[in-house]
N, C-alpha and C positions, 0 to 999 in steps of 0.2 A: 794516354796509355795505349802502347799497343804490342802484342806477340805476335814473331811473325816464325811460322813452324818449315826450316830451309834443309832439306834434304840435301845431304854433302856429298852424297855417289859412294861407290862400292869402294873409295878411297884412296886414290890418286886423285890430289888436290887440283888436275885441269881436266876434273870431270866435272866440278860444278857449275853448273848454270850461270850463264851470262845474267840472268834474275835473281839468282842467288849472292852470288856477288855484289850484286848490288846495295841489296837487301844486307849484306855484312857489313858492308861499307859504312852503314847508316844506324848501325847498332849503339845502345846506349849500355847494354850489357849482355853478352853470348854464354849460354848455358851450353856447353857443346859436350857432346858423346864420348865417350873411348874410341867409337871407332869411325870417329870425324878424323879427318886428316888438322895435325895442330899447326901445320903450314899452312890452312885456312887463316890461324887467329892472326897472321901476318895484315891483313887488309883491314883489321879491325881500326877505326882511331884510336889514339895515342891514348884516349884516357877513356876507352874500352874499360869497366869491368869484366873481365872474364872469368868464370868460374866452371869447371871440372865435376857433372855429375853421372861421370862415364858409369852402364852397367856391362859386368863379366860377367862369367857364369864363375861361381864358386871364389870369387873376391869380393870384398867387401867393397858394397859403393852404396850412394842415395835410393832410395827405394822411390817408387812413385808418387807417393804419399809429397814427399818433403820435396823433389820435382815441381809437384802442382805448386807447393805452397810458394817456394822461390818465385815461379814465374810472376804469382801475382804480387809476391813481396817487393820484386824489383822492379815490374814495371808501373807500381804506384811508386815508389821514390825515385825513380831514373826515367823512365818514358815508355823507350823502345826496346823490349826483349828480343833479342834473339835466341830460340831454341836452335840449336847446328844437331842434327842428328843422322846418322851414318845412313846410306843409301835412301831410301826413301821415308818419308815420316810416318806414311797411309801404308806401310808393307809391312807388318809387323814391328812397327815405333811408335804407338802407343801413342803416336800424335794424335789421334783424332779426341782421346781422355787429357790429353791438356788443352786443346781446343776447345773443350767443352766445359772444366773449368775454370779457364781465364773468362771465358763469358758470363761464367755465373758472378762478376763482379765488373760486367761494364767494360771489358778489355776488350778492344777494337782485335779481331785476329785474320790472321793473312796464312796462305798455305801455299809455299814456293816449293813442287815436288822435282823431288832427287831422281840419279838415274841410280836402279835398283839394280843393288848387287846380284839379285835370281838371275837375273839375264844378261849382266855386263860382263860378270867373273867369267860365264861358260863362253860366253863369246868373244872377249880377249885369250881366251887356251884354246880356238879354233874349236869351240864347241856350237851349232846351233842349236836350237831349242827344239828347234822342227825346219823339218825339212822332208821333202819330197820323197816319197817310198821308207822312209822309216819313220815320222813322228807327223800325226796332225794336227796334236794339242801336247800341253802341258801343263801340271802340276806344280805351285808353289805351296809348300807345305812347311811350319813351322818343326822344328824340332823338338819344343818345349813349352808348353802348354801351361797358363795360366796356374795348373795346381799340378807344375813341371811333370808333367807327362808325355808320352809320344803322342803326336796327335792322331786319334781314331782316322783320321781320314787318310792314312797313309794304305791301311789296312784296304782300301776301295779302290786306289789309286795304282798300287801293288798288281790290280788284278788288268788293269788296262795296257793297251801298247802306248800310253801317253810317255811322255818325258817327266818325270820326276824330279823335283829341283827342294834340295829341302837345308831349311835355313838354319842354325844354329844347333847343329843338331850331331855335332860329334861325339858327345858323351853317351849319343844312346847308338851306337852306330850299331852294336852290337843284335842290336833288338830290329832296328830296320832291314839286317841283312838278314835273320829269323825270319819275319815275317812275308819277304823274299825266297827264301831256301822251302820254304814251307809250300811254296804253291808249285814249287821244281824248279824257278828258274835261276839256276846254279850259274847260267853262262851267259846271263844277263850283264854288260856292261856297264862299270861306275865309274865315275871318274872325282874325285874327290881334290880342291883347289883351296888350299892356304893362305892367309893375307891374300888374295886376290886384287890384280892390278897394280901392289907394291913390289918395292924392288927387290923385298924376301919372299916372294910368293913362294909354293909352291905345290907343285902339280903330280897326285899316283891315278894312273889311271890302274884297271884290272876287271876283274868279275864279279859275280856275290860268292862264288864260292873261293875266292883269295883276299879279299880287299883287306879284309882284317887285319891278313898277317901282312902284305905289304903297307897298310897304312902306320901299320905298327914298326916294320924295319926302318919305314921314310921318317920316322919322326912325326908324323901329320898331327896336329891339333886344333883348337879352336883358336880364330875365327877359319873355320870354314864352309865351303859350299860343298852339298853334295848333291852329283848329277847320277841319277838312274834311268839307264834306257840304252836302248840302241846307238841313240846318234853320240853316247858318251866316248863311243872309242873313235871318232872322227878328229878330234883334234889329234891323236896318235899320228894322223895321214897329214899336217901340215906344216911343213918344214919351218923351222926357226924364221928364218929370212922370212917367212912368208905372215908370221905374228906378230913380227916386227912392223911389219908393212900395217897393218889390221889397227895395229895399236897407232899408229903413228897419220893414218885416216879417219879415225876417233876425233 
């Protein structure tokens, strides 16, 4: 019996790991995310089970509870679990609570990490994270908190020149751009990235004192990333041809 917990990338299916791949390859059954790419389950074998325990926000999907139980359901009558879960498993996927218990029943577990959507999405839209003269750390912050709340550390993070990177978290956008507006900085840059690295992406950059209403004119919804900081309005300065290039050195 064994789970093996494979980080699928920010969702273009030739961001997964050469180890990751492999690890599909070799699957006796993939539990895979909503926001796994399903041009993954292509490399599965033929007589793959695969099963669909993708979570949204505000659709109906498997809760964690019934997760855990699968994994070890299936890897005592079939073998090899594969978990597929979207960007990384340790970044907010809740991989490290199935990790822990398939163990509590003897299941050999393996941990193939993903390349994490906080930092792929902003730097496929010619965004860095940090950079020289404007950022020399950053912030990855959840959107939605265990007892779905904003996460308090946003409130500390707000007060630094760090780079702000915050995950799932467009329902409360509302409430992050307050907590923003509230310490004055109205002219602070965001850049907000939709489906990120797909081929419906898409990208509003603006301020904390607009963002709302242009994320609201663009259509913007979840899944997306949202970037606060300075270096957010740099991808503004990189011509088409030039992300093309970025993408295609990936």
């Amino acid at each position: 019996m064994k789970l093996t917990l494979i980080g699928a990338g920010p969702g273009d299916p030739d961001l997964l790991t050469i180890k990751g791949l492999k690890a599909l390859q070799t699957a006796d059954v993939v539990l895979h995310d909503a926001l796994a790419s399903t041009e993954l389950l292509d490399y599965c074998k033929p007589d793959c089970v695969v099963v669909s325990v993708g979570k949204r926000f505000g659709q109906h999907s498997c809760n964690q509870d019934v997760i855990n139980h699968l994994i070890v359901e299936y890897a005592q009558q079939y073998g090899h679990v594969v978990r597929l879960k979207g960007g990384d498993p340790f970044v907010f996927g809740r991989g490290y609570e199935e990790l822990e218990y398939a163990q509590r029943f003897g299941i050999e577990t393996q941990v193939i990490p993903g390349i994490s959507s906080s930092y792929a999405v902003p730097a496929l839209a010619g965004i860095p994270l940090t950079t020289r003269g404007l950022s020399e750390s950053f912030w990855v912050i959840t959107g939605t908190t265990k007892a779905h709340e904003l996460s308090r550390d946003l409130a500390l993070a707000a007060q630094t020149s760090a780079t702000v990177v915050i995950l799932m978290g467009m329902h409360k956008l509302p409430e992050i751009v307050e907590i923003y507006a509230q310490l004055g900085k109205f002219e602070l840059p965001v850049a907000i990235i939709q489906n990120g690295t797909r081929p419906d992406e898409k990208i509003v950059t603006g301020k904390i004192g607009n963002i709302l209403q242009l994320a609201q004119a663009e259509g913007i919804g979840s899944p997306a990333i949202i970037v606060l900081g300075e270096v957010a309005k740099l991808g503004e300065k990189i011509p088409t041809q030039w992300k093309d290039a970025i993408a295609l050195a990936e």
